[in-house]
C-alpha positions as CSV (number, residue, x, y, z in Angstrom):
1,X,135.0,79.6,82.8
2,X,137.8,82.0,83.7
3,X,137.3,83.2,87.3
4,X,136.8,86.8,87.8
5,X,139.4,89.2,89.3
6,X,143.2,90.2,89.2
7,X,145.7,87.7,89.4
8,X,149.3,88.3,89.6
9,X,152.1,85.2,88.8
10,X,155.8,86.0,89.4
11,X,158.1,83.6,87.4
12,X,161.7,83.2,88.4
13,X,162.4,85.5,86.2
14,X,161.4,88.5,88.7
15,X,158.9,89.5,86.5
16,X,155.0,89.7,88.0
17,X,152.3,88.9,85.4
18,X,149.0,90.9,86.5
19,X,146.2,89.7,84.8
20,X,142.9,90.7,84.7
21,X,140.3,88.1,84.1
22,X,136.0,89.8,84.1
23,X,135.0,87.6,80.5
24,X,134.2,88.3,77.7
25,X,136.0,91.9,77.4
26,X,137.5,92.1,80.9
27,X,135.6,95.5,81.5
28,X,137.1,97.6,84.7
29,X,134.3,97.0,87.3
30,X,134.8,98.7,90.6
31,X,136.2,95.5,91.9
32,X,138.4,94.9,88.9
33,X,140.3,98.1,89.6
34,X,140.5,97.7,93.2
35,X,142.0,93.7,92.8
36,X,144.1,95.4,90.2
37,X,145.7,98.3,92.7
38,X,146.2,95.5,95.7
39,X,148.1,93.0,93.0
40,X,150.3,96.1,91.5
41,X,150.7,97.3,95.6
42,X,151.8,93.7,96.2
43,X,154.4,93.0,93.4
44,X,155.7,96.7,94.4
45,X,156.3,95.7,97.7
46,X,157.9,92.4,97.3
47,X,161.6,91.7,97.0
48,X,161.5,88.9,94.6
49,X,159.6,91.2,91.9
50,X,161.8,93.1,89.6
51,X,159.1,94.2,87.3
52,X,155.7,93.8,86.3
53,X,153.6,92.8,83.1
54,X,150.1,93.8,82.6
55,X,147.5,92.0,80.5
56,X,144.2,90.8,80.3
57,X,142.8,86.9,80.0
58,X,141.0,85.4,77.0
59,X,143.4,87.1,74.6
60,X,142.1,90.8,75.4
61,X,143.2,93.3,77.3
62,X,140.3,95.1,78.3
63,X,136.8,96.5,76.9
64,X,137.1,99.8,78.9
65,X,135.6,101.2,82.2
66,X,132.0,99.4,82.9
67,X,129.9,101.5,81.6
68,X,127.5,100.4,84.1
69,X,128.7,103.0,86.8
70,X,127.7,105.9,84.4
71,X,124.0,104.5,84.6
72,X,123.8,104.4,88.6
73,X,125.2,107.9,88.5
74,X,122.8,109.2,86.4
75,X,119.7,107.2,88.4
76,X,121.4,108.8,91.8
77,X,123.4,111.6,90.8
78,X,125.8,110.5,93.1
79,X,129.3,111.3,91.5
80,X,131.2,110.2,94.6
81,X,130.5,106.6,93.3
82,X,133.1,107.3,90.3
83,X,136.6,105.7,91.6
84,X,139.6,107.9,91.6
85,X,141.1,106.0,89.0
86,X,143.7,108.5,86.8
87,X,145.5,110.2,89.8
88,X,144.9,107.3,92.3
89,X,145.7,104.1,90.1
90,X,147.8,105.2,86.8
91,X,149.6,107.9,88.1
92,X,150.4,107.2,91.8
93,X,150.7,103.7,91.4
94,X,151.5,102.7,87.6
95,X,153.6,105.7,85.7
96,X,155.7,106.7,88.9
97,X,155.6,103.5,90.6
98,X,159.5,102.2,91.3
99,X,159.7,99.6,89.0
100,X,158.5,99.3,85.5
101,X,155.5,97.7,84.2
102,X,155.2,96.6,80.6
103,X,151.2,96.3,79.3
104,X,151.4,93.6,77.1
105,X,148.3,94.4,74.2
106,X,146.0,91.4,72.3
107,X,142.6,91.5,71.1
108,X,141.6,95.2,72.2
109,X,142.6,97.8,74.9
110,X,139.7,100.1,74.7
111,X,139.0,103.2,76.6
112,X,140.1,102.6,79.8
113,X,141.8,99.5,78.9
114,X,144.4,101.8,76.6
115,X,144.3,104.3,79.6
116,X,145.9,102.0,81.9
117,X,148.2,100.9,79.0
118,X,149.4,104.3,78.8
119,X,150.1,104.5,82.4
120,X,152.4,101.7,81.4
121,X,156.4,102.5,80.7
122,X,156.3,100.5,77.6
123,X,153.8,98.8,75.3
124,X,154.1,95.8,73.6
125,X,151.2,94.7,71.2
126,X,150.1,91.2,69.1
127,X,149.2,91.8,65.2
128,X,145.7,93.6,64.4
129,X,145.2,94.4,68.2
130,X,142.8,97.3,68.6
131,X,142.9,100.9,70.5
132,X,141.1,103.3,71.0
133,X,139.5,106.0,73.1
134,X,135.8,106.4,72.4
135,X,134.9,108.6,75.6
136,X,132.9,110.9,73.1
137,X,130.4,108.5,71.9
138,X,129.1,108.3,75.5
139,X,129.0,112.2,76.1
140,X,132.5,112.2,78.6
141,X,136.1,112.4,78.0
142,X,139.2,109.9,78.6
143,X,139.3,110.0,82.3
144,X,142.0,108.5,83.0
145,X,144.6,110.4,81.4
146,X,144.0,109.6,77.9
147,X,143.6,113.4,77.0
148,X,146.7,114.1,78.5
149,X,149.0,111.0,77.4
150,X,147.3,110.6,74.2
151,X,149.0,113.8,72.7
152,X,152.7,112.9,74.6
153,X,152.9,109.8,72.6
154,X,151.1,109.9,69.1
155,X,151.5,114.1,68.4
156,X,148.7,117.1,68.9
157,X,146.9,116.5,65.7
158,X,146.9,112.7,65.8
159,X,145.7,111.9,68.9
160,X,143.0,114.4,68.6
161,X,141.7,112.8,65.2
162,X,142.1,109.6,67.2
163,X,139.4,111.0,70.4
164,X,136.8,112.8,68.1
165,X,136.9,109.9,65.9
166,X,136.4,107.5,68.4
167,X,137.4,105.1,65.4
168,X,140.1,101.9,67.1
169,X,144.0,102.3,65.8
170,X,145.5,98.7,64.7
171,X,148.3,98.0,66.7
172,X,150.4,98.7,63.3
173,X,149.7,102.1,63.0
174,X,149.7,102.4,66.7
175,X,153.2,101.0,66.0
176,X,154.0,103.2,63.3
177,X,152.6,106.6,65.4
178,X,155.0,105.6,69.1
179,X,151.7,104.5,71.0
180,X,152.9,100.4,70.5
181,X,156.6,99.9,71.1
182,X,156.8,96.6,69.3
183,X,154.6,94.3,67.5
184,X,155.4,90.4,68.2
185,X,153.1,87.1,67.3
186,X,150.0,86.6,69.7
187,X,152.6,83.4,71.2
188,X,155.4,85.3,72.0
189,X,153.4,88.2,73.6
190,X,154.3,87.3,77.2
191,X,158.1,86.3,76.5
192,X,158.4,89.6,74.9
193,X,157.0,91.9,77.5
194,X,159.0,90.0,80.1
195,X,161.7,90.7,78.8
196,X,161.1,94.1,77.6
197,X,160.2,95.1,81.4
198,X,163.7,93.8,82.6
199,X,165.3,95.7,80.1
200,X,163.3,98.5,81.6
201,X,164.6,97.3,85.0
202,X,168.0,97.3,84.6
203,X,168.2,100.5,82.3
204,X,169.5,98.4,78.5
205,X,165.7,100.1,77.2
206,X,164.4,103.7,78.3
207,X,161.9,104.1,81.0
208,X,159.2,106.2,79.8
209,X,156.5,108.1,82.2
210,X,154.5,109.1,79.3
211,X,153.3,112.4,81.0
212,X,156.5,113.2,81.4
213,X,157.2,113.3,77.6
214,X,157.0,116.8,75.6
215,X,159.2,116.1,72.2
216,X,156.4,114.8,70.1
217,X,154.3,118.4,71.6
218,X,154.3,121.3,69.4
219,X,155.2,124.8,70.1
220,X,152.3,126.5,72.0
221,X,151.3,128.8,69.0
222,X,151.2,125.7,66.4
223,X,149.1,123.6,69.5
224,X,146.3,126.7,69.7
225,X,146.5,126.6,65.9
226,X,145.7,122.8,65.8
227,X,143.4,122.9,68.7
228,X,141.4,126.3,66.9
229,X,140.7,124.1,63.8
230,X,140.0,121.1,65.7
231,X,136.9,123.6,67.2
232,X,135.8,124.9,64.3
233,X,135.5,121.4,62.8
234,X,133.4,120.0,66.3
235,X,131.6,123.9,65.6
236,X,130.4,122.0,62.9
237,X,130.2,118.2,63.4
238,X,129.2,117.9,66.8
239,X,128.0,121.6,67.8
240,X,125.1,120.1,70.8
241,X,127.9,117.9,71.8
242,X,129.9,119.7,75.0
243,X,132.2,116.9,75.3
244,X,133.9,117.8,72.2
245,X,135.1,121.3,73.0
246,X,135.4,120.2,76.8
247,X,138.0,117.5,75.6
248,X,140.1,120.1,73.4
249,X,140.1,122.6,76.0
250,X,141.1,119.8,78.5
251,X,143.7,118.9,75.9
252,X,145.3,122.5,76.0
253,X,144.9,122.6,79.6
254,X,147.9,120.3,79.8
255,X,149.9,122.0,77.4
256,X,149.8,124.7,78.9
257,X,150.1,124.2,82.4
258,X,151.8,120.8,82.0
259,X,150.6,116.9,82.3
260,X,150.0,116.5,86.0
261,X,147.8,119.9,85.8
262,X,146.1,118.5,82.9
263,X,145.0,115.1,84.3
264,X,143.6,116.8,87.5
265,X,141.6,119.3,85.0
266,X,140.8,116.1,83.1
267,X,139.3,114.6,86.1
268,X,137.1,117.1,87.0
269,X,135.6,118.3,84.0
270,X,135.0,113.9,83.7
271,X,132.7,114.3,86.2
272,X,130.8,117.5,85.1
273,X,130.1,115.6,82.0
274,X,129.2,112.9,83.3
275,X,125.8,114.5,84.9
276,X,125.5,116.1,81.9
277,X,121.6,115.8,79.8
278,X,124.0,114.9,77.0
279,X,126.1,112.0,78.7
280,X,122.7,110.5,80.6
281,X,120.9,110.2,76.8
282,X,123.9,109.0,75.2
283,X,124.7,106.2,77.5
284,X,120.9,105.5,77.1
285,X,121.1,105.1,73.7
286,X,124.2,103.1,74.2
287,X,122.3,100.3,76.4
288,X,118.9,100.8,74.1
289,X,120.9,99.8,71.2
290,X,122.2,96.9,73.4
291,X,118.7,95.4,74.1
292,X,117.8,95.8,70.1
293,X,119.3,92.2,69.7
294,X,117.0,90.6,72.5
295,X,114.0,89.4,71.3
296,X,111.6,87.7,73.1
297,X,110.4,84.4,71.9
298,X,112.9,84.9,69.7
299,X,116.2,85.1,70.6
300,X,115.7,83.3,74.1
301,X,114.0,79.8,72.9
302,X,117.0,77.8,71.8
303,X,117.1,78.7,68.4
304,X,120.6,79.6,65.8
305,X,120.4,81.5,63.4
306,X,121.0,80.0,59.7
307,X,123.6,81.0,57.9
308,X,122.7,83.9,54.4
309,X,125.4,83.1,52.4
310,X,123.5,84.5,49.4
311,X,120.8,87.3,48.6
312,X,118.9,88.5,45.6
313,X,117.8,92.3,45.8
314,X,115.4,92.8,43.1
315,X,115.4,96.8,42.0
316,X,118.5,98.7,41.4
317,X,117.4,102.1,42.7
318,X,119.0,104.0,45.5
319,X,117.5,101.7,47.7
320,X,118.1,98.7,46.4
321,X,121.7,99.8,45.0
322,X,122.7,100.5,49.0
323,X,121.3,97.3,50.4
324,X,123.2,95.7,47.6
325,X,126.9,97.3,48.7
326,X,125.7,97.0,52.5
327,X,126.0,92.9,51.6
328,X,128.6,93.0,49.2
329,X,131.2,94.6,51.4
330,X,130.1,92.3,54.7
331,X,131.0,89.5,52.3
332,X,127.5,88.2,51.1
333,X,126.8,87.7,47.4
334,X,124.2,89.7,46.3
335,X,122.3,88.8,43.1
336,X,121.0,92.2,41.6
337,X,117.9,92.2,39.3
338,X,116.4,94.5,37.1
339,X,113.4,95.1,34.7
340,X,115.6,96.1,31.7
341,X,119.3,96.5,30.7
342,X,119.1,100.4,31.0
343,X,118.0,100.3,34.8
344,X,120.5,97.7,35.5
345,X,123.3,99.5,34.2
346,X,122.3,102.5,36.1
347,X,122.0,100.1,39.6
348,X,125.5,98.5,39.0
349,X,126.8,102.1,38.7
350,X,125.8,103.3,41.8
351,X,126.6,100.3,43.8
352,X,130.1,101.0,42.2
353,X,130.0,104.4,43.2
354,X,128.9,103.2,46.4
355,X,131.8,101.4,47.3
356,X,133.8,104.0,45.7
357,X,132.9,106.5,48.1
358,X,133.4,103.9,51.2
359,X,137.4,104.1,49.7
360,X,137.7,107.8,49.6
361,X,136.2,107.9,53.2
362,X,138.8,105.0,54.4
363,X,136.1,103.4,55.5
364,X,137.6,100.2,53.0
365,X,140.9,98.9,51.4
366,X,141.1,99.1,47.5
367,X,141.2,95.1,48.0
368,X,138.3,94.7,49.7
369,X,136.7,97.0,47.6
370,X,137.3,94.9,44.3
371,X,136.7,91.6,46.4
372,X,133.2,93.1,47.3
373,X,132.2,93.9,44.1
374,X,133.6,90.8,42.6
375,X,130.5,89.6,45.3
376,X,127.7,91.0,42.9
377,X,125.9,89.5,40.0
378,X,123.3,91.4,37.5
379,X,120.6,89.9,36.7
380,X,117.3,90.3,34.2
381,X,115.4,87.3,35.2
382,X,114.7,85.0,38.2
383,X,117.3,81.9,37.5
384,X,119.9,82.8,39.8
385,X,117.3,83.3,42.6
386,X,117.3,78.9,42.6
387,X,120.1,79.2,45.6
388,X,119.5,82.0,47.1
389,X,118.9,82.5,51.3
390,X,117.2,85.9,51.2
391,X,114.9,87.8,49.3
392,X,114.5,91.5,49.3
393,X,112.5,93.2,47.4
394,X,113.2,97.6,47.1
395,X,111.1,98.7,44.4
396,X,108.3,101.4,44.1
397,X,105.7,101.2,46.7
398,X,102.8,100.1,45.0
399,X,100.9,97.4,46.3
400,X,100.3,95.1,43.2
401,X,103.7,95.0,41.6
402,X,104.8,93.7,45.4
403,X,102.4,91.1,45.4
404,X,103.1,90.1,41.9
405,X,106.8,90.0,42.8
406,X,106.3,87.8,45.9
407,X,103.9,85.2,44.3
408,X,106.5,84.7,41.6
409,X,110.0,84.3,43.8
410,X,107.9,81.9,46.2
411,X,107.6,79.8,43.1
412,X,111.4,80.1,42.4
413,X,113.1,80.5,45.6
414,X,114.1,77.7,47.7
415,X,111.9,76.7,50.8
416,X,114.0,78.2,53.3
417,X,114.6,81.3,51.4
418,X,113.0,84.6,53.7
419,X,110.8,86.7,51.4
420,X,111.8,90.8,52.5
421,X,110.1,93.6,51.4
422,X,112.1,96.8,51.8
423,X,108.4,99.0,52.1
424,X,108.5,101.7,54.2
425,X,104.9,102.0,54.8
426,X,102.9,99.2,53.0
427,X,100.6,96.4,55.5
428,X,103.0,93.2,55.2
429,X,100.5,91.1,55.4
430,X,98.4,92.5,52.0
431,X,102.1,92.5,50.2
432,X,102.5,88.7,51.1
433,X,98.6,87.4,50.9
434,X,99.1,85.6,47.4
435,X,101.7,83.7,49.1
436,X,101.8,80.3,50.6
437,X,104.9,81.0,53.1
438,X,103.0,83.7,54.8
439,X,105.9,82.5,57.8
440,X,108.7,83.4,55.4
441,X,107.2,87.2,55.1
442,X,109.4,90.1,56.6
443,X,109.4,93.4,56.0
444,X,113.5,94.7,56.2
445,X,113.1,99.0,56.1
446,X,116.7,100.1,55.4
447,X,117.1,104.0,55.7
448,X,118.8,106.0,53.0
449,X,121.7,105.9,52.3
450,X,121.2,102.3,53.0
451,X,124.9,101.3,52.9
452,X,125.5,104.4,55.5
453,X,122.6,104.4,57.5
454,X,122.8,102.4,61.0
455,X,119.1,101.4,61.6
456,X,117.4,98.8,60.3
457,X,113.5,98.1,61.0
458,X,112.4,94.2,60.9
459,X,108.6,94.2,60.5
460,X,106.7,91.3,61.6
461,X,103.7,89.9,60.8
462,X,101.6,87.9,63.4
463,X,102.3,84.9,61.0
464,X,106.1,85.6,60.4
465,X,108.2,83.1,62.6
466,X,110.8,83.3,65.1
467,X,113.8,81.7,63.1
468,X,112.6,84.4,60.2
469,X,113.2,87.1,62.6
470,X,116.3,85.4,64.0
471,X,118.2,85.5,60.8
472,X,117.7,89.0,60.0
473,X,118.4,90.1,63.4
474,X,121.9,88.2,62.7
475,X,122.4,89.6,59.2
476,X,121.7,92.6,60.4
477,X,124.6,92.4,63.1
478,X,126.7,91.0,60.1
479,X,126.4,94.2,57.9
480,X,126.7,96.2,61.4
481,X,123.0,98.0,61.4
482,X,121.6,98.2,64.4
483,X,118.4,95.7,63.8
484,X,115.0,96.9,65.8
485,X,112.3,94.3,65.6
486,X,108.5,96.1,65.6
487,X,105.2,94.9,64.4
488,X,103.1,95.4,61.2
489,X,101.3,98.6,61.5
490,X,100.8,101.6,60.2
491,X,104.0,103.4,59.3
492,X,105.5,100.4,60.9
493,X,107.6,102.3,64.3
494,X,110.0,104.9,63.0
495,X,107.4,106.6,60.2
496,X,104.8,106.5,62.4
497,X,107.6,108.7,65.3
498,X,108.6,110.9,62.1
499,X,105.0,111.2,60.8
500,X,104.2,114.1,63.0
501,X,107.4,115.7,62.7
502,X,107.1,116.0,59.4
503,X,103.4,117.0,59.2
504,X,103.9,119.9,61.3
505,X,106.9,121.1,58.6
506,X,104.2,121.1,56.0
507,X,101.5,123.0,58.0
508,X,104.3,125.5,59.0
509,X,105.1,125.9,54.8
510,X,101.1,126.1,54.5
511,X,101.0,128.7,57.2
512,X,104.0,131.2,55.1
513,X,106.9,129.5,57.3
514,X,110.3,129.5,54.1
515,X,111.1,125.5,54.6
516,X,115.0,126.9,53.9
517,X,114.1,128.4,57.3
518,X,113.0,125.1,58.8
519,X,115.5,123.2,57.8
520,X,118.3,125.5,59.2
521,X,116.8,125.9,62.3
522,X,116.4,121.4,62.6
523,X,119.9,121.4,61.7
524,X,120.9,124.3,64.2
525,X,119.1,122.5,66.9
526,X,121.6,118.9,65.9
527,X,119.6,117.0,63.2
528,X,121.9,116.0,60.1
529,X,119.0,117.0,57.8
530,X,116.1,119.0,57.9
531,X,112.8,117.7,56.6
532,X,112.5,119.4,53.4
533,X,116.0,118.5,52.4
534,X,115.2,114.7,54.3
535,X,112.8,114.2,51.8
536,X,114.5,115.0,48.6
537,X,116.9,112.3,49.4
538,X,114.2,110.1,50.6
539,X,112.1,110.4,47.6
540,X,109.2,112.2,46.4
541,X,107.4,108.7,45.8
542,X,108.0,107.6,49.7
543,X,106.4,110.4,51.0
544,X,103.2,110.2,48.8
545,X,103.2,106.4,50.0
546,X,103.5,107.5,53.6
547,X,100.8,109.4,53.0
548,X,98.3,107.6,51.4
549,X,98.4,105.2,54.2
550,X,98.3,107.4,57.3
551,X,95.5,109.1,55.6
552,X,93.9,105.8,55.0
553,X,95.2,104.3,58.4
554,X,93.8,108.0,60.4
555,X,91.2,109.5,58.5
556,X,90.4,113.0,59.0
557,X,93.5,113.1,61.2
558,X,96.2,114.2,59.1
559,X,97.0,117.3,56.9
560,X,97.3,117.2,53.8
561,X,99.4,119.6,51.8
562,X,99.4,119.8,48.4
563,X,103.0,120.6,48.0
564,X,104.7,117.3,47.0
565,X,102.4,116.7,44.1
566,X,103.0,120.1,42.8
567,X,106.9,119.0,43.0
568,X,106.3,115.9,41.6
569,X,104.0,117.9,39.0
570,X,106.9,120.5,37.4
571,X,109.1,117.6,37.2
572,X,111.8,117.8,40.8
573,X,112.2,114.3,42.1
574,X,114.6,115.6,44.7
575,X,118.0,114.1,44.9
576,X,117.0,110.7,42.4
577,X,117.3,114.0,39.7
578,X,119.0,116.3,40.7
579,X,116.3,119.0,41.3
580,X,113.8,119.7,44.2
581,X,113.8,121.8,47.4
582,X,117.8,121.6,47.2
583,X,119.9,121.6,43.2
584,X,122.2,118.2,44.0
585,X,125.5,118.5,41.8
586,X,128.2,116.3,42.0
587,X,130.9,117.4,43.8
588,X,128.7,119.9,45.2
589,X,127.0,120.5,48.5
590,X,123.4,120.8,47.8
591,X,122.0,124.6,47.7
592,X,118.1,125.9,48.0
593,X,116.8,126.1,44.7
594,X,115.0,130.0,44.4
595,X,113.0,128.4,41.6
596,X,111.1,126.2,43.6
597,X,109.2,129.6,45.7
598,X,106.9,129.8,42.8
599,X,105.6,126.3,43.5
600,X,105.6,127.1,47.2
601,X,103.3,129.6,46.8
602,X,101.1,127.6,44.8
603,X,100.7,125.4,47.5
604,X,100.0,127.9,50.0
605,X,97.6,129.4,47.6
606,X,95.8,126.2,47.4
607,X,95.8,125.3,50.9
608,X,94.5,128.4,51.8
609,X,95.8,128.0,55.8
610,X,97.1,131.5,56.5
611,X,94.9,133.8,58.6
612,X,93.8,136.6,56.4
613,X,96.7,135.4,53.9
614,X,99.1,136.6,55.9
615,X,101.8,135.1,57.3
616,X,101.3,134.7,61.5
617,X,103.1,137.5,63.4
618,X,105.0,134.7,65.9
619,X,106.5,133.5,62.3
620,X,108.0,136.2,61.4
């Protein structure tokens, strides 16, 4: 195993390789950038060293800043613990040091890691190396210059896209944009950096201080034009999100008052974040989703997880339809079935539109598009289910056709194949009691859009076993949800959290509250969707299924309002037709329907709630 630390070779060349070795993504501990500042202080100081190369071991650069400092800061509040890295390190000792030091790019340079390549006079990259800054995601900003050099070397308008997306830059387009000076194969990445830092040396290739740089700048009036949409779009995207506006204002700090201004501004605003409510539950967000893939008993008792080269999804709905392209485009085949030719039509279609929509959003190549649908198969009966790995089944929630379902694929299937239910609410253990393989049982809750959505709630039985959970915990990774394994309850984990929630949205209807008015005020306070508008696109039929069985589960506990059935009555079906709280159009945002207020009141009328019929005075 590589040792940790900074090591530094100098070749007869005159040129000093400084590389940092902290496996597997070489984050920047405090130690890592302290051995990294001695070994750059060294090869400055030394008359045999002409010019430097830096790089990271295991064919990556680095991973970024350890993120591990942010969650000691936010236990002690102690900000002094935060090193003086962008004025101390890159600055003082990389971009004005006296002679020039090449970063030579594999594998990723991320966060930090690309903020230290920046500090760099040059940049030379391997093919499909990876960059980015993704400061945001964590509720902070570049710190160590990023928001200052970002914008010198890519453009204004590019480099912001490039922070508020958080998204990684291949090394091509990095190439094609001036953040990567050349591209060279992964074997001839240290020859070429060498070499590329003597030129620097003796003055046959520019030496570039990238703060230094103001051509690729606009003129102040079309920067404050750039930077006043760029705020009116984070307005809208991330409006509860400081760091946003903190980062664009940081940004134009520097334009205005110049580079060296702007990374001292960039510093301290770092650390006001950094305390920050939002930064503390981002960061724990960031570690929860870490310890989603540990499993006790699972994960930690010698077991590998078997490969699912193959699935059958059985229902083409919009949940099924979404699990289906979730699979497709991670590369797994995916055999879709159906109850007749109409429905399986209609499922193939939206999986096509699907994928469709994940190559408008650039989220996929035109290539990998056709590949992945070339990856489905439709399907009217069970035959093709002989070879199959998984299992899942995404159709209505009623409790007999499930069964029914189950007792006929265990017949079929072969006897490793995992039997999924995709039920949101339904006792896994009454879906899978006809069956033999009660082990082989797993319930696998996508969210809609299921394609989109990042969670993905494994429900266990007390029956279901640990390799079971195992493999879906690994699919899951493959088709990049974020897999949380919880027992077989009532509403499972996540209904039984948004049960409340949206209970009290239906007594506040009851009580004369417009749900419009609900919704706007959930979205104002940072939720995508309110609940009215959540459960249009959910489905009328999950909700009545969620609550039959927490009025079954908690009897006399819950409320029950009347208005979904009266929805479900006059025909609205919510997004799966086009018509219920919201009108969905194509092409169209959706827009509150007025026709709906008659059935509201209905509901009121028959709940009977309000005091006096009148609408509560701290309502209106």
């Amino acid at each position: 195993m590589a040792r940790i630390g900074v090591a530094m070779d100098v070749g007869g060349d005159g040129v000093a390789v400084v590389t940092m070795s902290n496996p597997p993504a070489n984050v920047l501990t405090i130690p890592i950038l302290s051995g990294l500042k001695e070994k750059l202080d060294e090869a400055m100081s030394r008359n045999d060293v002409k010019a430097i190369v830096l790089t990271g071991n295991g064919g990556t650069v680095s991973g970024g800043f350890d993120i591990n400092v942010f969650e000691k800061i936010h236990k002690t509040g102690d900000i002094s613990i935060f090193p003086d890295v962008s004025v101390e390190l890159v600055v003082n000792t990389m971009e004005d040091a006296k002679k020039p030091i090449v970063a030579a790019v594999e594998g990723f340079a991320l966060g930090g890691g690309l903020e230290l390549a920046l500090g760099c006079h040059a940049r030379i990259a391997a093919p499909r190396a990876q960059l980015s800054l993704p400061e945001l995601l964590h509720g902070v900003i570049p710190g160590f210059g990023g928001t200052q050099r970002l914008p010198r070397l890519l453009g204004l308008a590019k480099a912001i896209e490039m922070m508020r997306s958080s998204k990684p830059t291949m090394s091509e387009e990095g190439k094609e944009l001036g953040l990567i000076d050349a591209i060279v194969p992964s074997g001839e990445l240290l020859k070429v950096s060498r070499l590329w830092a003597l030129d620097i040396a003796n003055r046959r290739k520019p030496w570039v201080r990238s703060l230094h740089r103001t051509d690729k700048l606009p003129s102040l009036s079309e920067a404050r034009n750039i930077l006043k949409i760029a705020r009116e779009q984070a307005n809208k995207t991330a409006i509860h999100l400081p760091q946003h506006q903190a980062c664009l204002d940081v940004i134009e700090h520097g334009i205005v008052h110049g580079g060296y201004s702007g990374v001292l501004k960039e510093a301290k605003v770092s650390k006001e974040l950094l305390l920050s409510e939002t930064s503390k539950g981002l960061v724990h967000v960031f570690f929860a989703q870490r310890v989603t893939s540990k499993v006790p008993n699972v994960t930690d008792v010698g077991l590998k997880p078997r490969k699912v080269k193959k699935v059958a999804v059985i229902g083409g709905g919009l949940m099924g339809s979404g699990i289906a392209t979730a699979l497709i485009v991670n590369n797994i085949y995916v055999v879709l079935k159906e109850i007749n030719s109409e429905y399986l039509l209609k499922g193939v279609k939206m999986v096509e539109a699907n994928v469709r929509g994940l190559v408008v959003k650039g989220k996929l190549t035109q290539g990998n598009a056709e590949k992945a649908l070339s990856m489905l198969k439709d399907v009217l009966d069970y035959a093709d289910f002989k070879d199959v790995d998984m299992v899942i089944e995404a159709v209505i929630e009623n409790i007999s056709l499930k069964q029914a379902i189950f007792s006929e694929i265990e017949k079929i299937c072969p006897p490793h194949c995992i039997l999924a239910t995709n039920t949101s609410s339904i006792d896994l253990n009454k879906i899978g009691e006809r069956t033999s393989s009660q082990d082989r049982v797993v319930g696998v809750h996508f969210f809609s859009p299921a394609h989109i959505k990042s969670l993905l709630e494994i429900v266990r039985t007390e029956r279901t076993s640990a390799q079971v959970i195992l493999d879906l915990v690994t699919v899951g990774k493959i088709i990049k949800k974020v897999p949380v394994v919880v027992g077989n309850c009532a509403g499972f984990a996540v209904n039984r959290a948004f049960f409340p929630y949206s209970q009290g949205a239906h007594l506040l209807v009851s009580l004369g509250v417009d749900p419009f008015r609900i919704d706007r005020a959930i979205v104002n306070f940072g939720f995508p969707l309110g609940p009215f508008q959540l459960q249009d696109v959910a489905g009328y039929g999950v909700g009545m299924a969620v609550g039959k069985v927490f009025a079954d589960a908690f009897a006399g506990r819950t409320y029950r309002s009347p208005l979904l059935e009266l929805l479900i009555r006059s025909g609205r079906n919510g997004k799966n037709n086009g018509k219920g709280y919201y009108i969905y159009e194509k092409g169209r945002k959706p827009v509150p329907d007025p026709s709906v207020q008659p059935i509201i009141e209905e509901s009121r009328r028959i709940a009977n709630i309000m005091p006096g019929g009148k609408v509560p005075s701290f309502f209106c």
